[in-house]
N, C-alpha and C positions, 0 to 999 in steps of 0.2 A: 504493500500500500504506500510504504514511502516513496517508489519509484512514481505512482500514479501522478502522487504530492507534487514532487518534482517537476513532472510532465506535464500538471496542468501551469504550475508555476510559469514556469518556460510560454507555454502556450500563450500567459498575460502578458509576458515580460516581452517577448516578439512583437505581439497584437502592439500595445505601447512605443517601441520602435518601431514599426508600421507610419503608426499614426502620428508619430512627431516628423517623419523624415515627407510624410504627404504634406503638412503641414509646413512645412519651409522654415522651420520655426515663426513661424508667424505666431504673434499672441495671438490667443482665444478673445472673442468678443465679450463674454461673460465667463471667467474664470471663478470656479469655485474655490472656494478656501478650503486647504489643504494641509495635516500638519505634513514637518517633516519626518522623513522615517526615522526610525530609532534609532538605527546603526548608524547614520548620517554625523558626523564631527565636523564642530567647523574647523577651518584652516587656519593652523597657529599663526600667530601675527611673533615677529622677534622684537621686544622692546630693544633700541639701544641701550646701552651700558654709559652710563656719564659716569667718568671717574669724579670723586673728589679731588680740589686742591689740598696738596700738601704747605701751600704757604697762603698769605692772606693774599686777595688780587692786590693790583695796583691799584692806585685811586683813580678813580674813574673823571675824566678830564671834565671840565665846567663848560669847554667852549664847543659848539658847533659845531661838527666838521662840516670843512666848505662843499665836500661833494655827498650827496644823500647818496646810502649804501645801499648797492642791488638790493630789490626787493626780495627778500627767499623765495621759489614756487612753492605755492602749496599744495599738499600732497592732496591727489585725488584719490580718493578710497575705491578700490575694487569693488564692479558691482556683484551683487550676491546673485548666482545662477536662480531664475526662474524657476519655480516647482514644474515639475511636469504635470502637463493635466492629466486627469483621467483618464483609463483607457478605453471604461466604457463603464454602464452602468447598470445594475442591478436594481429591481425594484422587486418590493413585498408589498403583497394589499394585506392589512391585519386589520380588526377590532382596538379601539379605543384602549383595552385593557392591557394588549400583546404590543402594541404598536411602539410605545415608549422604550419599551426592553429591548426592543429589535433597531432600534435607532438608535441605542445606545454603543450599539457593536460598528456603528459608522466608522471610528477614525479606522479602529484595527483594520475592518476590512480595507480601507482604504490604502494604508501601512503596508499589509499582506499580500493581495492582490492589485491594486493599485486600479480600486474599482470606487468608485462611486454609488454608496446606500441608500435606497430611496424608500424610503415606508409612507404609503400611504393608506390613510385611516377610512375604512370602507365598514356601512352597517350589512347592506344586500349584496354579499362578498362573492356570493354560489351564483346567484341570478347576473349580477354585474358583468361575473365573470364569461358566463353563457354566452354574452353579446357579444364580448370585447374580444377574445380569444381568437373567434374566426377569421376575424377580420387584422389578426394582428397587432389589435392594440391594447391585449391584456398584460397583465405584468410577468415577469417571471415566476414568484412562487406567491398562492396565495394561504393565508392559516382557516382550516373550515373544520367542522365534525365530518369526522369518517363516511355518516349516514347520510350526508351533500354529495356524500362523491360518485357516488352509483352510477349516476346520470352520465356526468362529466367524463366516466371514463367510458361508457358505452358510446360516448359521441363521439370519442379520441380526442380528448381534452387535455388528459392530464398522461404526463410522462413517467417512465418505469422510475423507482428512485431506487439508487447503491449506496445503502447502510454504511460504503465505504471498511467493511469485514467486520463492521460494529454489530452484526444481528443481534448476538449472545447479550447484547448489555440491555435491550429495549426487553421488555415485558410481551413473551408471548402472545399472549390474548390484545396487546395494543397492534403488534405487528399483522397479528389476525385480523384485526379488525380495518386493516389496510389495505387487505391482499384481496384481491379481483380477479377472479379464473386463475388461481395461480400465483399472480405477478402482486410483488409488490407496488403500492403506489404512493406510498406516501410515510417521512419520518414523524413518527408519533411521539408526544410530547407530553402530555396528561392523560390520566383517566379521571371515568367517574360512575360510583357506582353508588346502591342504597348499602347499608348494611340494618342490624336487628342489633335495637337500644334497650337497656334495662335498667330500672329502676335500684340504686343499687343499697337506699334502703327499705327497699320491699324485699328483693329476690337478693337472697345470698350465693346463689347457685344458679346460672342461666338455664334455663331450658333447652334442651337436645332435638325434645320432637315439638309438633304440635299437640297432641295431648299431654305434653306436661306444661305448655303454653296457656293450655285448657283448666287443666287442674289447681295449677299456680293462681292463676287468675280467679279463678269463684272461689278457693281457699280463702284469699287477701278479699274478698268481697264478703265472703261470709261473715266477715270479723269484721268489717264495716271500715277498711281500711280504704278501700278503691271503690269505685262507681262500677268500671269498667274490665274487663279481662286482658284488652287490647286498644290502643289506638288504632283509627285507621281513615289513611287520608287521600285514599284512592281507591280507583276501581281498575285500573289496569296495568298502566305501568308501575303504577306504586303497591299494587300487589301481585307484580308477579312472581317476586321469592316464594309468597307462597303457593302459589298454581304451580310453580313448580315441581317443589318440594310433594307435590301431588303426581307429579309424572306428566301436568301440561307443559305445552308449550306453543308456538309462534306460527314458527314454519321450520321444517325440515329443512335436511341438506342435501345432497347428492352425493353421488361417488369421489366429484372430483371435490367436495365440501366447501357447494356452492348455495346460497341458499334457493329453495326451490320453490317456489310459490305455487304453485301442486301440491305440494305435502302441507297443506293449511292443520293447526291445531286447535285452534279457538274452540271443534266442538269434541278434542278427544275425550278420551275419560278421563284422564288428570287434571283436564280444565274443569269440567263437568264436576268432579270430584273436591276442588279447591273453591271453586264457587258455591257450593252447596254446603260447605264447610263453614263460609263467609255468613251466608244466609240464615243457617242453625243457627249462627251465633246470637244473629239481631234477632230472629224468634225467639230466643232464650233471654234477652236482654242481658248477655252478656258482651256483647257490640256494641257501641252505637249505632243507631238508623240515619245519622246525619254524619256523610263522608266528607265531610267539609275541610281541606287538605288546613287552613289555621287554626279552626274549631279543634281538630284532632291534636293537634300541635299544643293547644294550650292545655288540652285531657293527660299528656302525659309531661307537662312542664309542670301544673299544678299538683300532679300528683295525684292525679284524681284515675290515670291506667299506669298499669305497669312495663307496658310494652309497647315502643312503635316501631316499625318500619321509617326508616328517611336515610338524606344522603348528604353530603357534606356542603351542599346549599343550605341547611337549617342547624347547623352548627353552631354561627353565631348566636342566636336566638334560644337556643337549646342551653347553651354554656351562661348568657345573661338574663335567662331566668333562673339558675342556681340549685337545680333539680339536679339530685346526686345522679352520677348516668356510670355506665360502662358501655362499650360498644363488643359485638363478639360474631361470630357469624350467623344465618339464618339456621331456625330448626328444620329437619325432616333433612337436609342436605339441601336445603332450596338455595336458588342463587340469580342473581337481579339482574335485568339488562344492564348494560354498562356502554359506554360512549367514551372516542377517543378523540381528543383533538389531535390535529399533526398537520405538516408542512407538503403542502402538495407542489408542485413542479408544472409549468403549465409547455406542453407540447409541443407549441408553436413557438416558443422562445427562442433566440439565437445563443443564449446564454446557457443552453442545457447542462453542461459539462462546468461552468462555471456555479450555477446554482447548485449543483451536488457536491461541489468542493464546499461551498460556502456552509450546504449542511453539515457535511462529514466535521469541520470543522470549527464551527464556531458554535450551533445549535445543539448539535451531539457534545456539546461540555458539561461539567459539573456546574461550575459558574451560571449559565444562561441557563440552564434548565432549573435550576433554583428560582433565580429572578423570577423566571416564570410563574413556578410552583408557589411564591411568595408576593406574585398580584391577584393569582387566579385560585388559590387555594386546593388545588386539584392536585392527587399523589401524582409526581413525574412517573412518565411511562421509561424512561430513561434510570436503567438501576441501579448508577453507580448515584446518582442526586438524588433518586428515592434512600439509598442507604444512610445518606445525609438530613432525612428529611425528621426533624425533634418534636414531630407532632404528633403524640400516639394517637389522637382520636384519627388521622389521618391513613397514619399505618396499620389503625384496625378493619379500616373502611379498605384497603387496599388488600388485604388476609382474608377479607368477607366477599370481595371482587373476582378471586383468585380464577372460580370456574365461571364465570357471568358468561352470559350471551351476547354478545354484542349486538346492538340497536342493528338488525336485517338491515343492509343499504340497497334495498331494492324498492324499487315504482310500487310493485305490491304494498306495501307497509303501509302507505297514506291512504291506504281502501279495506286497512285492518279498524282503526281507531272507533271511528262514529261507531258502526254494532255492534263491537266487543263490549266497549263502557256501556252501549242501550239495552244489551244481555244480561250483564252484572246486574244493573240495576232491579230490574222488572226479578229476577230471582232474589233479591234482597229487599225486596219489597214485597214479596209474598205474590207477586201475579203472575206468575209464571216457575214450573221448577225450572232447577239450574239444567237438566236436561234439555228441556223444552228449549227457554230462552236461547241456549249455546247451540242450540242443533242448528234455531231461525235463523240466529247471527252467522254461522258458516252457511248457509245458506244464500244468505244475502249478499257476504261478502267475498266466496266466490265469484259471485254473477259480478261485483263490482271488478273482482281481476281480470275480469274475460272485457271489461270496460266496455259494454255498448253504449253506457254515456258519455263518450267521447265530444267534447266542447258544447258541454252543457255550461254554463256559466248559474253559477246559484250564491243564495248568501245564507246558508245557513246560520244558527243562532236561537237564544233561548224562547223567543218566537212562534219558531214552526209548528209545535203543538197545537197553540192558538189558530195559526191558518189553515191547519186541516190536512199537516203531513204527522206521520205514526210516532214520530216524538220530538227533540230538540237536537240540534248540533247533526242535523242529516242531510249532508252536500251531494246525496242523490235523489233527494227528495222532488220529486215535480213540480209540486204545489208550490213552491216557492222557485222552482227555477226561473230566470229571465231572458228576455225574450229581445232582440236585436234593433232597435228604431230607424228611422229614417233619418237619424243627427248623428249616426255614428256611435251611440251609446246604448245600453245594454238596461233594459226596464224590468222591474217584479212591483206589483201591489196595487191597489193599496188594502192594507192587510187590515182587517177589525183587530183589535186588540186592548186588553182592559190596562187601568192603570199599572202602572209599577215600573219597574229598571230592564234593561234589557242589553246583550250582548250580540254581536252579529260579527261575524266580516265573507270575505270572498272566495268561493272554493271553486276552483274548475274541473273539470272533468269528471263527475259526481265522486269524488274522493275528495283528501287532505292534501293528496301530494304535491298539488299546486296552490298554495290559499294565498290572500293579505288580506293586512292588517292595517293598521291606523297609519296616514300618509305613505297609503301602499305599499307598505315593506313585504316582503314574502317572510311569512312566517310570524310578523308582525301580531302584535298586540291588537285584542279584539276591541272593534267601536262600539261603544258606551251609546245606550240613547236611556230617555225619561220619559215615561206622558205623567203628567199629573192630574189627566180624570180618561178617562176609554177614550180611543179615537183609532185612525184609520193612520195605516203607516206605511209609504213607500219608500222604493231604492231606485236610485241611475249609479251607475257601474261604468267609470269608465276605462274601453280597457287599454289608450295610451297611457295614460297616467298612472292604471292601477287604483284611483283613486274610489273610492264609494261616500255620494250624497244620501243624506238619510232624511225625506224628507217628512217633517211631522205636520201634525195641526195645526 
């Protein structure tokens, strides 16, 4: 690998003699500021040596001389060599929180390569990039979750990336969570997962399975200790440790351990099984019936359950409310989705072999993979900075991680969400068993992978019930889908609806896998509306912008 080192080094060092000798030395119009390199010394100056007199001068005469004495030349100082410009430039598109870290690494790389760091701070990184790339005006490498990249690399977007012989030091399951048919595609830099919290002056002993989760819990209830058996602040991603731990799951893999969106498991018998486990519990009143993810959150702050499921997003919150906790792995063997951030390479770049050095080298360190781990809070996927990392509730969440699944980065996944959570529910509400409900939802959400809603434009939200589709948050739903105008804009409503709050945003293709949010982000944050007595409620959609008017009474 050292030689590679060498060879790309070389490669800069040429390109840079290249482009000074086209250049005629001519200055550059707008030169960046540049330090010097390191190894650089300046060139010794010799002071003369003034001897001292060994006797006093003579007296210095009072008169004139008749002729004024040559003037001395004065010395003109050498000019100092012009820094060499750059020999070319690298750019990163990052998020607000990565973006600082990675511009931090400016001089060196400039020092090293004698490249020019350009980070630019992007919120719709995945979609941006969709545009820019074809057309050659994307950046070199951009920083996304694992589960953006599906897309990008089926369109031939993003480029193979070389660990540089580093495999062994990055975390299996992050590298997994990388690899596409095969091929690596991307340096992975954090994870993140849920792990199982305990109360630790309730429970002295964590529990192994779910029936001692069971037993532990109406024990401490008996005694008029806890309300509750369990927190619970989800219905799907945030409980699938335990649909697991029941033998559900997602979607299968293939031979080649690819995931397969054919092998759907929403309605196997582990789900089936984990769900109905859920539902006993709230018929027992040993659950809560209200999944309200900060409702839950203050059940097991206050002390009021002894058990929640979460992930190192509620950490803070968790630690300054002052609720004794341990953290340990899930019971039964269950194990959580999990999601990888990392450094993608964009394909169309001239800088391929330059942005892989730049990985291997400065991203793959102990150093910047800390910085990271230390805005973003997330265990480094990088294991010599995870061994660094002094944060055990961090490193229990990473031991709890260990077998996770990673978030499927497949088109299917955004046509899993809406039935699953509307399955859950209807079983934990008593309208349906967990059979029943789990069968309908594979059911449905098949037919959504076969997508015959193909550019449907809809806005699902808390709503749809009201309009007359079979529940809320259902981006295949008819009843609410919209319909094309003669302005170019995309119409639904207007809808009867009673007072109260409501949430909405934009889903295409009767799935999730394409939606926005508030000032059109993809993925964005849902739009907020109010009526304050019954009325009637439309939407225009538009879909240069992305943007959604919501117009009320």
């Amino acid at each position: 690998m050292k030689n590679k080192k060498w060879y790309l080094l070389l490669v800069v060092m040429l390109l840079g003699a290249l482009l000074l000798v086209a250049c005629g030395g001519a200055e550059p119009t707008a030169e960046p500021v540049a330090e010097e390199p390191a190894t650089a010394e300046e060139p010794a100056v010799e002071e003369p040596v003034v001897e001292e007199p060994t006797e006093a001068p003579a007296e210095v005469p009072t008169e004139e001389p008749t002729e004024a004495p040559a003037e001395e030349p004065t010395e003109v100082p050498a000019e100092e060599p012009a820094a060499a410009a750059p020999a070319g430039t690298l750019r990163i598109w990052a998020d607000d929180t990565r973006a600082p870290i990675l511009q931090d690494l400016a001089d060196e790389v400039l020092a090293t390569y004698n490249l020019e760091l350009v980070v630019e701070l992007k919120s719709a990184i995945r979609d941006d990039f969709q545009v820019a790339a074809p057309l050659g005006e994307g950046p070199d490498i951009i920083v996304i979750a694992h589960d953006q990249a599906g897309t990008l690399v089926d369109n031939g977007l993003l480029a193979p990336v070389d660990l540089g012989g580093k495999d062994a030091d990055f975390a299996p399951k992050a590298l997994e969570a990388c690899t596409f048919d095969g091929v690596l595609y991307c340096m992975p830099y954090a994870t993140e997962n849920m792990a199982f919290f305990y109360n630790t002056d309730l429970v002295e002993t964590p529990p192994t399975t779910w029936d001692e989760v069971l037993s532990m819990g109406e024990a401490l209830m008996a005694e008029g200790k806890t309300t509750y058996v369990m927190a619970v602040t989800g219905t799907t991603y945030d409980a699938y440790p335990l649909f697991t731990s029941f033998g559900g799951y997602i979607f299968g893999k293939d031979a080649d351990g690819n995931w397969n969106p054919e092998d759907l498991g929403v309605d196997s018998e582990g789900m089936i099984e984990g769900v109905q486990w859920l539902a006993d519990g709230v018929a027992n009143g040993d659950l809560p019936a209200d999944w309200d993810w900060a409702n839950n959150h203050a059940l097991f702050e206050t002390g009021e359950a002894p058990f929640i499921m979460a992930g190192p997003w509620a950490l803070s919150r968790i630690r300054e409310a002052g609720v004794p906790y341990a953290i340990t792995n899930f019971p039964g063997g269950g194990y959580p989705f999990a999601g990888t951030q990392g450094f993608f390479i964009n394909a169309q770049s001239e800088n391929v072999l330059l942005a892989q050095a730049f990985l291997s080298e400065f991203i793959a360190s102990v150093d910047t993979q800390l910085a990271l781990y230390e805005v973003g809070q997330r265990p480094p996927a990088y294991l010599p900075a995870l061994a660094q990392v002094d944060d055990p509730d961090l490193v229990a969440m990473a031991a709890a991680g260990e077998n996770a699944t990673m978030m499927p980065a497949i088109p299917a996944m955004g046509s899993v969400w809406g039935n699953w959570n509307d399955a859950v529910v209807l079983a934990r509400d008593g309208k349906q068993t967990a059979a029943e409900a789990m069968a309908d939802a594979g059911t449905k959400i098949r037919a959504l992978i076969a997508n015959p809603l193909t550019g449907m434009v809809n806005v699902p939200g808390s709503y749809q019930a009201q309009a007359g589709c079979p529940g809320d948050w259902q981006p295949e739903c008819s009843v609410t889908a919209m319909t094309m105008g003669d302005d170019g804009l995309y119409h639904s409503g207007p809808f009867a609806l009673t007072a109260g709050d409501y949430e909405v945003k934009v889903a295409l293709d009767g799935s999730w896998t394409t939606n926005y949010g508030v000032d059109g982000e993809p993925d964005g944050a849902n739009y907020p509306f109010s009526l304050a007595a019954d009325g009637e409620v439309s939407f225009t959609y538009d879909p240069a912008t992305k943007l959604l008017e919501i117009v009320l009474p």
